[in-house]
N, C-alpha and C positions, 0 to 999 in steps of 0.2 A: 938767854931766853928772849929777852928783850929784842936782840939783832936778829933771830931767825922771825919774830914778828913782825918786822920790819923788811927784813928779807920775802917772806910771805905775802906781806902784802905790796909787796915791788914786782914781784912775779905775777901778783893777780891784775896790778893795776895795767902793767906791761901789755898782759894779754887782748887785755880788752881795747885797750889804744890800739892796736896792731893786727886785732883779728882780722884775718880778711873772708870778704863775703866768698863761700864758696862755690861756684857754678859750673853747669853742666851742658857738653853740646852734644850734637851727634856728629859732625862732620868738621873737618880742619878747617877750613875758611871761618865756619863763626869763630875756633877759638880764637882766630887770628881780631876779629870785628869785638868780642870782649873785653879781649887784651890791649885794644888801642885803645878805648876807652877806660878798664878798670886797672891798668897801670899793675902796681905794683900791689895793689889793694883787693884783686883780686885774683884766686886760686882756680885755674879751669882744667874741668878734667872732661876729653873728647873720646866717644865712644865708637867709631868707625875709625879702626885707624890703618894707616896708610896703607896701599894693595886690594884692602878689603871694602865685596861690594855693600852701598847701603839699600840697597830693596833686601837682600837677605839674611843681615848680620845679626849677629846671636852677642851680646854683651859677654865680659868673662867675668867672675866670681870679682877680682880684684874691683874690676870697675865698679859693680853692686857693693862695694865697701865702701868706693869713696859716693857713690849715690846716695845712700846712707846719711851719709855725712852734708849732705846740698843743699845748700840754700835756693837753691833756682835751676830748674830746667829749662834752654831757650830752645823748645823744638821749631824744624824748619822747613817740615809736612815730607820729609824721605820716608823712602816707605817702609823701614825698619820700625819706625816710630808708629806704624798702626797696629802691629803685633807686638807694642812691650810698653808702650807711654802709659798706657795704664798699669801695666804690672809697674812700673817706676810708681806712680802716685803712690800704688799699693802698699809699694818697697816703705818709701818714706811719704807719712801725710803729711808732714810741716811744708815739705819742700813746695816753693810754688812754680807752678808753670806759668813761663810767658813765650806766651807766641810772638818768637823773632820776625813773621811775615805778615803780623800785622799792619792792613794798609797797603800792601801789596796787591796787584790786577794780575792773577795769574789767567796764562794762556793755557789752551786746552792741547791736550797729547794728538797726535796723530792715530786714536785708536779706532778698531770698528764699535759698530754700535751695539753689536753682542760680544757674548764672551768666551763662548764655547758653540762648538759644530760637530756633528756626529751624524757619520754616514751607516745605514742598517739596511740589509734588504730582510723584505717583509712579505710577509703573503696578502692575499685577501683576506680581510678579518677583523677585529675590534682587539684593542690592546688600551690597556691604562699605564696613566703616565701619573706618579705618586709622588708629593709634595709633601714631608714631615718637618715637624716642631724639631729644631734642634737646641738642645740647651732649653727649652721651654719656651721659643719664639721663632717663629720663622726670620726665614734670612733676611726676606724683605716681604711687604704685603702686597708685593704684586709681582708679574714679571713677563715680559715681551717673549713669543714664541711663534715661532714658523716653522711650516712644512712645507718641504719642495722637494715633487716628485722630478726624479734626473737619470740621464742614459749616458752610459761614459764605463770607463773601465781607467781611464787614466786618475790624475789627480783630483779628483770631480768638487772636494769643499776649495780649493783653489780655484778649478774653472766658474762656481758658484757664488761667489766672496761677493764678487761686485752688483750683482742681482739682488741677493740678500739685502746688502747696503743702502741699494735704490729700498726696496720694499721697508724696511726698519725703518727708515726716514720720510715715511709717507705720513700723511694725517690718519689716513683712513685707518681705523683700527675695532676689530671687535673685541670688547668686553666679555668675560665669561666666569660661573661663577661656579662652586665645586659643581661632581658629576658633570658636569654639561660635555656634550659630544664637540670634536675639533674633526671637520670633514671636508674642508674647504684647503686644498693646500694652494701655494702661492697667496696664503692672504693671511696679515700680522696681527694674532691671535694677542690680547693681556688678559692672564690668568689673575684672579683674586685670589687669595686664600682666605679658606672661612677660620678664623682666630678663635674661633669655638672648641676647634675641634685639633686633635693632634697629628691629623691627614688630611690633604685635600685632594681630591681624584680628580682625573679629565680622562674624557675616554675619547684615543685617536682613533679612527674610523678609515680602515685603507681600504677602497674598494678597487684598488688594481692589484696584483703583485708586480714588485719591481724593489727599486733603488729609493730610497727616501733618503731628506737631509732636513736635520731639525735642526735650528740655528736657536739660540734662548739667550737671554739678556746675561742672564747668572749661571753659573758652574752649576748643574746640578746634587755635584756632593753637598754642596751648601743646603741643601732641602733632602739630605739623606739622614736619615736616623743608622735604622740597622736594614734595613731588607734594600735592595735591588730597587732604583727609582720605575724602572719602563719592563712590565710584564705582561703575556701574553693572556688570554682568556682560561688557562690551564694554570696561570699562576706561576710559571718558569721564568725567568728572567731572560731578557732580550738582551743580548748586547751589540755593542756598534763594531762595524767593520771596522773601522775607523774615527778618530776624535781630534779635533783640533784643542785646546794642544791635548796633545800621546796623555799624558799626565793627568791625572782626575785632579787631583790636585795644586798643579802648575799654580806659578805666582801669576798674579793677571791684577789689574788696575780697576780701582773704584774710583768715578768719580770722573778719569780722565781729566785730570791737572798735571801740567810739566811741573815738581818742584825743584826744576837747576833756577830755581831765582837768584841767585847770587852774582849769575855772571853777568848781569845789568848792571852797571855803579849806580843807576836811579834808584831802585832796590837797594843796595846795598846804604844808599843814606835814609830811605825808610826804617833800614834796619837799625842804623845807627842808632837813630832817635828813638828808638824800642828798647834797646840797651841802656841808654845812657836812661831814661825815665824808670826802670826798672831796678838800677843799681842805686839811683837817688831817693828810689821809693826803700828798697833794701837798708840802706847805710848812708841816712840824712847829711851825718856829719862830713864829708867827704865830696858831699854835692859841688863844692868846686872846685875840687882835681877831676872829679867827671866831666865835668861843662870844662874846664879849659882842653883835657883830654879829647873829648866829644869834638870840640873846632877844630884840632889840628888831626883829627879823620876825616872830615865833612874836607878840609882842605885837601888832603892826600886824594880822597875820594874824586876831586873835582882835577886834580894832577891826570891822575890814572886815567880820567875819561877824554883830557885833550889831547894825550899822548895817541890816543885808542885813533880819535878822527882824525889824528895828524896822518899816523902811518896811513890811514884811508882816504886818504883827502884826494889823490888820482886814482881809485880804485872804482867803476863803474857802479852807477846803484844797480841794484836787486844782484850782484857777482854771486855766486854760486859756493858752496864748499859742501864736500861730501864726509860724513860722520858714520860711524858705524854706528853706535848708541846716539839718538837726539837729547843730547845732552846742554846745546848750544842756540836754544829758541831764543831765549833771550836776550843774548849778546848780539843775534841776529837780526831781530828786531830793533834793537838800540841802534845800528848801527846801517840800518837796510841794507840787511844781504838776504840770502836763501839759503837755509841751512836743507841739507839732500841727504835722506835718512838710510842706511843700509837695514838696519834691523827694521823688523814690521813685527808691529804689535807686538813690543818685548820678544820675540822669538827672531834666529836666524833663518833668512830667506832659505825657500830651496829651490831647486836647482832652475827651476824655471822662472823663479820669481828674478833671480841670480844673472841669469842672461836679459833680464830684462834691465834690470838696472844697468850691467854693463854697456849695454846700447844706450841708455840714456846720458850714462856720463860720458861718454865718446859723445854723443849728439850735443852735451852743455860743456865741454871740451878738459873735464875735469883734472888736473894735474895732479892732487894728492889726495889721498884720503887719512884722515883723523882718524886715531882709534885710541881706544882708553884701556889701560894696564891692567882695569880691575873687569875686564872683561875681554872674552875670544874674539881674536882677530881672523878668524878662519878665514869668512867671507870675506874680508876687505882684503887679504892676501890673493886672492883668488882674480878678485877684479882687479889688483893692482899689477898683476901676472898678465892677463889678458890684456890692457892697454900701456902696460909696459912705464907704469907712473908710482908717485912713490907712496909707503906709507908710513905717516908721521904717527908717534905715539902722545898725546897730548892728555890732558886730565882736568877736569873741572875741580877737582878735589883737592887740592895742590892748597898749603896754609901759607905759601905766599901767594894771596890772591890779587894783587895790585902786578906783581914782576908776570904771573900768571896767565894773566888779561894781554897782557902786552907783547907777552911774547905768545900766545895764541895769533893775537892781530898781526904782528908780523909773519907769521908761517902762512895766513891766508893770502897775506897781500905779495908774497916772495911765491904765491902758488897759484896765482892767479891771471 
């Protein structure tokens, strides 16, 4: 009896010596930045795994077990992480979140300044444009809108893109508040919505028949309850010839922030130091296997970065490389180059947009094009056919992210 109590409390005292902090990433490069840090003392479980993209990944059962189980979530603003970071808090409330980007200067995406486009022909006539409570709040309490009447039969929200742009980015702007009439096109309309109320109405006012193109800050499913947003004076629903993107529901970007911060090592030792305060906040007693762990990344960190301006050190500033996803702002910036985007505004170019870049990468004399695993290489196929150049599959994703960086850098500068 005596030996199994003793036995018992060897097991319990065992455990506790040895428990290690359990933590949670979304993407293989942090588990890699945990792990140099929490050694052996720390258990990491990564939720985007390898192939798979992170703007649309869905967690599996298994991994909500070891969630469960977490002592720390380090999110690192992917966009997976705005549809489920909070179903994770929900999952487990112990668990705490630390933001790995804290401290970090993120750069802004290459997106437009709206989100959706929709082409309608329309009579002479008054129509309302209907704003609902979803979940019990609007999507946002306000939101940019234009009408642009247009003649065209070809691709007319692409012939319009850059018009729109100009306009969104003006100052001049009318305020307007429910009911009020919208009759001025070409001119950048902000709706309010009245929070009183579980509708808010604008009535468009078309006094030509033709082609119309509303451009709006935000998707309007996002302000859809149950009925049809844009109805005629008979109450029927209008719909658009056409919608930038096709999808009502397409994924699309709040915010416009690039978060590939990882591929800076300046960033990556902000991250560092977010980790390591966070694991010593966690599991005091260990604080220094963290701190001596912590310096010999801070040094790895500073390897990886001279390795980077080595290979570039005869490489022209502002050199060029062409990406199919812009996944690469920031290594690019680190390092002054010009990262050359194929995709526009998360969607693949079409076909005209497509001849156009091709002339431009013949015109900046581009040699290869990047493209990433966890996404369609159509386009970059297409142009690498056309100027007869090659294309490289490369990945920011990659959990060795030091061999990663370097051998990125050398595929630019062997392609340059």
């Amino acid at each position: 009896m005596f030996n199994k109590i003793v036995l018992s409390l060897f097991l319990v005292t065992s455990s506790i010596l040895y428990a290690k902090v359990n933590a949670v990433v979304s993407i293989l490069p942090q588990q890699t930045f945990v792990e140099k840090i929490g050694g052996d003392k720390v258990h990491v479980t990564t939720m985007v795994k390898p192939g798979s993209d992170p703007h649309t990944y869905a967690p599996k059962p298994s991994q909500m077990m070891a969630l469960s189980k977490a002592d720390v979530y380090f999110p690192i603003k992917v966009e997976f992480e705005k549809a489920w970071l909070d179903k994770f808090t929900y999952h487990n409330q112990t668990m705490k979140i630390s933001d790995m980007t804290k401290g970090i200067k993120f750069l802004k995406l290459q997106t437009a300044p709206y989100e959706w486009a929709g082409l309608f022909e329309l009579e002479k006539s008054e129509y309302d444009w209907h704003f609902s409570k979803v979940t019990g709040e609007y999507a946002d309490p306000k939101m940019k809108f234009l009408m642009l009447s247009v003649k065209g039969n070809d691709d007319l929200i692409y012939d319009y893109k850059e018009p729109a742009k100009v306009l969104f980015n003006k100052n001049k702007i009318i305020a307007l508040e429910d009911r009020a009439i919208l009759d001025k096109e070409s001119t950048l309309y902000e709706l309010h919505f009245d929070a009183s109320k579980e509708q808010t109405t604008f009535t468009i006012d078309i006094q030509k028949s033709g082609k119309y193109l509303f451009f709006t800050e935000h998707m309007p499913f996002e302000f859809k309850n149950k009925e049809h947003y844009f109805k005629n004076m008979a109450n029927s629903d209008v719909k658009a010839i056409i919608t930038e993107p096709k999808n009502e529901s397409a994924h699309h970007h709040h915010g416009g922030l690039d978060p590939h911060t990882w591929t800076a090592p300046s960033n990556v030792k902000i991250m560092a130091k977010n980790i390591y305060d966070t694991l010593c906040t966690l599991d005091t007693k260990n604080k220094n296997y963290y701190h001596k762990n912590y310096l010999n990344f801070l040094q790895e960190i500073e390897e990886t970065d001279k390795a980077i301006k080595k290979i570039f050190k005869s490489l022209p500033k502002n050199s060029k490389f062409m990406v199919f996803h812009p996944s690469w702002g920031y290594f690019a910036k680190a390092y002054g180059l010009t990262q050359l985007s194929i995709e526009i505004e998360g969607k693949e170019p079409k076909p005209r947009m497509l001849q156009r870049i091709i002339k431009k990468a013949r015109q900046e004399g581009i040699k290869a094009i990047f493209t990433q695993k966890e996404f369609s290489d159509k386009s970059a196929k297409t142009i690498a056919h056309a100027l007869h150049i090659k294309v490289i599959k490369e990945t920011p994703l990659a959990k060795d992210w030091s061999q990663n960086l370097i051998k990125k850098a050398k595929a630019i500068a062997n392609n340059n």
